[in-house]
Structure formats: structure tokens, C-alpha cells
C-alpha positions as CSV (number, residue, x, y, z in Angstrom):
1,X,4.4,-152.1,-85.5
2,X,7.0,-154.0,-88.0
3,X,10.3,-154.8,-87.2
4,X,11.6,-152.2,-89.7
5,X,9.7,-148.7,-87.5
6,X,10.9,-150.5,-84.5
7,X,14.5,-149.9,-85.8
8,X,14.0,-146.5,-87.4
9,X,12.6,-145.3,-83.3
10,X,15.7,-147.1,-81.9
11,X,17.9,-145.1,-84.5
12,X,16.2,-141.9,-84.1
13,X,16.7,-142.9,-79.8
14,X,20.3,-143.3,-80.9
15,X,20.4,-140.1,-82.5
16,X,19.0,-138.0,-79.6
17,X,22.3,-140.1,-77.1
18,X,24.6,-138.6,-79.9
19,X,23.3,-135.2,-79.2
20,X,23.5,-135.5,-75.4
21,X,27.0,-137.7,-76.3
22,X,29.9,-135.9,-74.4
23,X,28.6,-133.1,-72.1
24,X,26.0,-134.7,-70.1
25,X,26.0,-134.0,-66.3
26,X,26.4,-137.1,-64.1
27,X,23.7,-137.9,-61.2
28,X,22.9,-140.8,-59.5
29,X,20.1,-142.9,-58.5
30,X,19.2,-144.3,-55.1
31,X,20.9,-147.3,-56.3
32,X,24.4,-145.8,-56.7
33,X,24.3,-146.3,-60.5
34,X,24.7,-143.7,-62.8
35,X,22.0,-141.5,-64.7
36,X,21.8,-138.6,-67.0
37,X,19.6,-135.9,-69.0
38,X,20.2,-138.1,-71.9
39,X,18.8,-141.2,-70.4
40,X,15.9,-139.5,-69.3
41,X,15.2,-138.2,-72.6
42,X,15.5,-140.9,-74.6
43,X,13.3,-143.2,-72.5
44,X,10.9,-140.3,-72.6
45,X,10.4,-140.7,-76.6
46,X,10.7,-143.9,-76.5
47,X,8.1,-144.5,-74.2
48,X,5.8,-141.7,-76.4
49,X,6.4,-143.8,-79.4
50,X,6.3,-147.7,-78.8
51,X,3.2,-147.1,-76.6
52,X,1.9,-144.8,-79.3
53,X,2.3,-147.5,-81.7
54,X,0.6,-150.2,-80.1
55,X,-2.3,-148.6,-78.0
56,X,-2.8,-150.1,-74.8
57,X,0.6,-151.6,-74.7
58,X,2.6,-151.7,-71.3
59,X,5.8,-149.8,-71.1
60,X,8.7,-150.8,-68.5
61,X,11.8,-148.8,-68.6
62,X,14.8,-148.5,-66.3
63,X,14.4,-145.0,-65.7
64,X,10.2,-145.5,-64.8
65,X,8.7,-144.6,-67.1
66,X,5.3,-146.6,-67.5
67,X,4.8,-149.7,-65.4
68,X,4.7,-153.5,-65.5
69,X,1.4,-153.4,-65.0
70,X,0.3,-157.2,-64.2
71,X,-0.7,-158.5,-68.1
72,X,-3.5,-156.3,-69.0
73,X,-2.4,-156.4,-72.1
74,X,-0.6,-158.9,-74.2
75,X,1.9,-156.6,-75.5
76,X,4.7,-155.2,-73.2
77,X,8.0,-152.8,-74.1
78,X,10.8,-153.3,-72.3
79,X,13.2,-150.7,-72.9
80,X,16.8,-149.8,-71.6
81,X,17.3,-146.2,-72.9
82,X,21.1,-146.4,-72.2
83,X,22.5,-149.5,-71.6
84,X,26.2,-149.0,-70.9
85,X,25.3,-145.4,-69.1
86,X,28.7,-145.5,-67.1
87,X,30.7,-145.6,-70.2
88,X,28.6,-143.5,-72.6
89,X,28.8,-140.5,-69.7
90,X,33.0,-141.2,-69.8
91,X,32.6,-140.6,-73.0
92,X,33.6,-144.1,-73.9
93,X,31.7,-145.7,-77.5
94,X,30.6,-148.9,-76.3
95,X,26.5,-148.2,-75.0
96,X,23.1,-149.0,-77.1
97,X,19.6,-148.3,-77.0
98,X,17.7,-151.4,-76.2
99,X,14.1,-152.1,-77.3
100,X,12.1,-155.8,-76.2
101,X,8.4,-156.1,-77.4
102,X,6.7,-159.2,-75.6
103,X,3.9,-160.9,-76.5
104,X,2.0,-163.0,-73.6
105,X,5.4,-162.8,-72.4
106,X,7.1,-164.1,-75.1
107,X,9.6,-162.0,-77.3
108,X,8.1,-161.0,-80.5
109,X,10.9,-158.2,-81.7
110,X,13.3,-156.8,-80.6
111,X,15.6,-154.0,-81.4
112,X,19.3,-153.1,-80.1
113,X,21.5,-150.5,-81.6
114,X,25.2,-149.3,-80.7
115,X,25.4,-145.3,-82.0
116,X,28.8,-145.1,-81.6
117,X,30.0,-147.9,-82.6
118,X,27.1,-147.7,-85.4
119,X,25.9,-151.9,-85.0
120,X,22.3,-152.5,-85.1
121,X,21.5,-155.9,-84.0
122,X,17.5,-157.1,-84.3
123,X,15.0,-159.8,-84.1
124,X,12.3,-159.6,-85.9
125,X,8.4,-161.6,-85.4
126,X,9.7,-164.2,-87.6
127,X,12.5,-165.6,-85.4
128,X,14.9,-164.0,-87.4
129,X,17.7,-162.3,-85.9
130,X,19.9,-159.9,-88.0
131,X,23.6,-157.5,-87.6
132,X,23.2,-154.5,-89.9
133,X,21.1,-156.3,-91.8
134,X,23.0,-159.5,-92.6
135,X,21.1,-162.4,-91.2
136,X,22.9,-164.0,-88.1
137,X,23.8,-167.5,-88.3
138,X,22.5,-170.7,-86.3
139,X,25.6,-172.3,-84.4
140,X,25.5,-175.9,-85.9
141,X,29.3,-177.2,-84.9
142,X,30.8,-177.7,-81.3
143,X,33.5,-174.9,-81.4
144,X,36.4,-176.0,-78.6
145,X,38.4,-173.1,-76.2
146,X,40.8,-172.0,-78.3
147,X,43.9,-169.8,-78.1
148,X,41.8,-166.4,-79.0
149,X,38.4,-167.4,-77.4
150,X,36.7,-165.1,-74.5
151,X,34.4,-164.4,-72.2
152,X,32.3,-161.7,-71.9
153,X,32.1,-160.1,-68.0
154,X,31.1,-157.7,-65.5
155,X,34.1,-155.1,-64.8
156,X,33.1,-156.5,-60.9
157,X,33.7,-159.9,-61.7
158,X,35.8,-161.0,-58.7
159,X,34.3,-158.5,-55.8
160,X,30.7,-158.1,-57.1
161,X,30.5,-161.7,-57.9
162,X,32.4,-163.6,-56.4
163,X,33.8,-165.1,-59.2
164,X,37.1,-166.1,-60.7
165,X,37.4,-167.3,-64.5
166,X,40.3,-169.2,-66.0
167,X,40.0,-167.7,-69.2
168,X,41.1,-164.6,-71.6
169,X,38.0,-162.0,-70.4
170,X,36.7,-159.0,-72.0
171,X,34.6,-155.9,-70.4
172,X,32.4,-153.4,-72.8
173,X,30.9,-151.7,-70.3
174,X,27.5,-152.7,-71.6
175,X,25.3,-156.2,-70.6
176,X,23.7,-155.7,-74.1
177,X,26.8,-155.8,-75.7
178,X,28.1,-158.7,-73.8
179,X,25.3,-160.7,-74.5
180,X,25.1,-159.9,-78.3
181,X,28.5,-160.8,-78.6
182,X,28.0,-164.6,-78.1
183,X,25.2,-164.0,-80.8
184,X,27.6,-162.6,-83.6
185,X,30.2,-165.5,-82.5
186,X,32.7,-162.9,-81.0
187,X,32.7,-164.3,-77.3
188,X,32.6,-167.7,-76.5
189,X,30.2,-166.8,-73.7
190,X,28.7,-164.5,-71.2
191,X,28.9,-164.0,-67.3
192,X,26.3,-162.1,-66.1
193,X,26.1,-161.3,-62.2
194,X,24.2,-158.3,-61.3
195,X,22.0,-157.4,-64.1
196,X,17.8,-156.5,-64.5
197,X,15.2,-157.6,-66.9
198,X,16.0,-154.3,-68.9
199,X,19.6,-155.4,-69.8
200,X,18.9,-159.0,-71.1
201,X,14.9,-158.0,-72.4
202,X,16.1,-157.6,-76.0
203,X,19.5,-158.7,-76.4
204,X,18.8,-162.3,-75.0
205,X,15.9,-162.3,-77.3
206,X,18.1,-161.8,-80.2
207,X,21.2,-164.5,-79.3
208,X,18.3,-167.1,-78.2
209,X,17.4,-167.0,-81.9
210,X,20.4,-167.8,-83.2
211,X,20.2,-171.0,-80.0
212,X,22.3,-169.6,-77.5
213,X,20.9,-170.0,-73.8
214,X,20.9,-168.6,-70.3
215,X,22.3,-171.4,-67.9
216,X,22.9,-170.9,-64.0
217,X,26.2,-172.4,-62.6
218,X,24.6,-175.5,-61.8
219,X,23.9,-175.8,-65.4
220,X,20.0,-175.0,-65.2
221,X,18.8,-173.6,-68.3
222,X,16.9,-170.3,-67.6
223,X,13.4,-169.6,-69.0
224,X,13.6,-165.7,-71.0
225,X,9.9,-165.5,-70.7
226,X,9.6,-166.7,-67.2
227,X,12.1,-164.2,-65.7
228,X,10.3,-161.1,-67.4
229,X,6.7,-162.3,-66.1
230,X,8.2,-162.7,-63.0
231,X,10.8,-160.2,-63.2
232,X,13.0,-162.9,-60.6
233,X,16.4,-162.3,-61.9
234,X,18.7,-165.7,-61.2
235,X,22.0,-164.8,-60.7
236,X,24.8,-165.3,-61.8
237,X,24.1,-166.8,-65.3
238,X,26.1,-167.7,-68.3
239,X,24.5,-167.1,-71.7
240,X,26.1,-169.4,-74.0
241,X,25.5,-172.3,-76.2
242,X,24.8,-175.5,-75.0
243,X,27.8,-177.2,-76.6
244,X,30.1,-175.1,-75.3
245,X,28.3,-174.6,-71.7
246,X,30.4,-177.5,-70.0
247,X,33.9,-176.2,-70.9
248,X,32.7,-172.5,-69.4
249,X,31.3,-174.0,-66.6
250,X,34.7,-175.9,-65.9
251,X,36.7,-172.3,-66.3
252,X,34.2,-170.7,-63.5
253,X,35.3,-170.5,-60.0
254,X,33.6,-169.1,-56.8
255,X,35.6,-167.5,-54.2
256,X,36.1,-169.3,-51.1
């Protein structure tokens, strides 16, 4: 598998969302959160091409199909078929296919792509992290608050989490998005508070190339590869880079 089919499944994934795009029927799952035919059928291909790809490979996506299966093989897909599934069954155009392949539990590629919005982000085996094919940049100057920075957060924020931020915000409706973001130097950060390994798998791969990190509010960086062996998800976490974490940090406040 190559970096470059890795992208052209994630496109053809984003293709079948576009069908579905618009007329889906809403269910839920046992969790409350949101599901449709599309998500279920673009996990389904997914899932028949990566593990297709790589034989033996393990296969963990949001909607189940395939298992974590305890590292009998050193290759595992993590795979979010529609991250953003609220807003893509509004019909809103922020929500992207997301593809992680792990190696011994470290990311090895990764592939994220927004249909509507048509922005393909990707990290490829060489620590190389791209945006529609134009290679994204290595933060190498502190960059202060200023006037027209923001952070990235849950729509939730305050009753979910607990959390109040002295700060201009934005919500996308998608953790994938969030995250990339702070990798395209958009956001100055990102709060995440209620999240799985599906959401960060490849996105976090991709802004960790360019040296972003995960901290937690004590300002605890947060292993990537330790969270999806373990699957414990730390929460709430700021993904960020470490320059800027202590001016975020300052503009976080938990609810009394």
C-alpha cells in the first residue's frame, strides 16, 4: 500500500458520501450519536479495501466493522467513515473520510479528505505531511495571540466539558477538521473534550508531523501511539504547539 492508493480509496470513500449526501435517513446508536446508510457503507468498502490491501491487517472502525484485535499483526486501520456525521446528515459541508494505518502502533500513513469542501490532507511513510498536495510546513517561530487567532472546539464546550475559553472560538462540526486546522496554521489550537481514537487516529498523525502535540490541561504531553494501543482516551486535551501551549492553557477555564 503507498500513500498515493491510500488517497485514491479515501476519494473513492468520499465519492460514495457525495452520493448518499443530502437524503440520508437519520438513526441513532446506543450512544445517542448520529448514524446513517452512508456511514455504514462507506466503512463497508473501506474496510473491503484497506484490509484487502494489506492481508492480515486489523481493521477498527467506528461503525464495527473489524476489531482491535490485540497486535496480531503489526499493521492496524483505523478508520472514521464519516467524521462530522451530525453535519454531513444536516446537510452542512464540513465532514471527511478519515483513514490511520499503524505500524507496531505507530502511524505509518494516513489519509483525511473533506468531499465537500474538496481538501485532502495526508501523511505519507516518510513523515511527510501534505494539503492538496502542497507539502505542509514545520512551525519554526513562536506565533503570539493575536487579534484574528482561534480556537478550534466542541459545539459542547461549556456543558459537555465543563469548560470556558477566553478566546475568539470556532466549531466545524468535525474533530478531524478541528485538529487539521492547527496543522494548516488556521487555528491557533484545539480543545478536544469527548472524542475516540477514530477521530484523532489520522488527523493527529498528520498535525504531529508538522510538530504540533496533544497536551492535557496540566500541560502533560500525550503519547498518539500509546492512546491507540491502549485505546485510554485522556480528556480533555489541547492539540497545539508547544510554543504556543502556555498562552492556551492561560485562556482555559473549568467551571466551578
Amino acid at each position: 500500500m503507498t500513500i498515493e492508493e491510500l488517497n485514491k480509496l479515501v476519494k473513492e470513500a468520499g465519492g460514495i458520501a457525495l452520493d448518499y449526501f443530502g437524503r440520508v435517513t437519520i438513526d441513532y446508536k446506543e450512544d445517542n450519536t448520529v448514524i446513517t446508510e452512508a456511514d455504514l457503507a462507506v466503512e463497508k468498502f473501506l474496510y473491503n479495501e484497506l484490509t484487502k490491501s494489506i492481508p492480515g491487517s486489523e481493521f477498527l472502525g467506528e461503525e464495527g466493522s473489524g476489531e482491535k484485535a490485540g497486535g496480531e499483526s503489526e499493521y492496524l486501520w483505523i478508520v472514521d467513515p464519516i467524521d462530522g456525521t451530525s453535519s454531513y446528515s444536516k446537510g452542512l459541508p464540513v465532514w471527511g473520510i478519515s483513514a490511520g494505518l499503524y505500524k507496531n502502533y505507530r502511524p505509518y500513513m494516513a489519509s483525511v479528505y473533506f468531499p465537500y469542501v474538496d481538501d485532502h490532507f495526508w501523511q505519507n511513510s516518510d513523515n511527510q505531511a501534505y494539503l492538496n498536495g502542497n507539502s505542509l510546513r514545520t512551525l519554526s517561530e513562536k506565533e503570539e495571540v493575536r487579534s484574528e487567532s482561534f480556537v478550534c472546539v466542541p459545539s459542547d464546550l461549556f456543558n459537555s466539558c465543563g469548560l470556558q475559553l477566553k478566546m475568539k472560538s470556532r466549531s466545524f462540526g468535525s474533530t478531524c477538521y478541528h485538529i487539521l486546522q492547527v496543522a494548516r496554521y488556521a487555528a491557533y489550537a484545539t480543545l478536544l473534550c469527548s472524542y475516540a481514537v477514530w477521530d484523532l487516529a489520522a488527523a493527529e498523525a498528520i498535525a504531529e508531523t508538522t510538530g504540533a502535540r496533544m497536551f492535557d490541561l496540566q500541560g502533560q504531553q500525550q503519547d498518539l501511539s500509546g492512546i491507540v494501543e491502549s485505546n485510554n482516551i485522556p480528556e480533555p486535551v489541547v492539540v497545539t504547539y508547544p510554543d504556543r501551549l502556555q498562552k492556551v492553557l492561560e485562556k482555559i477555564h473549568q467551571n466551578r
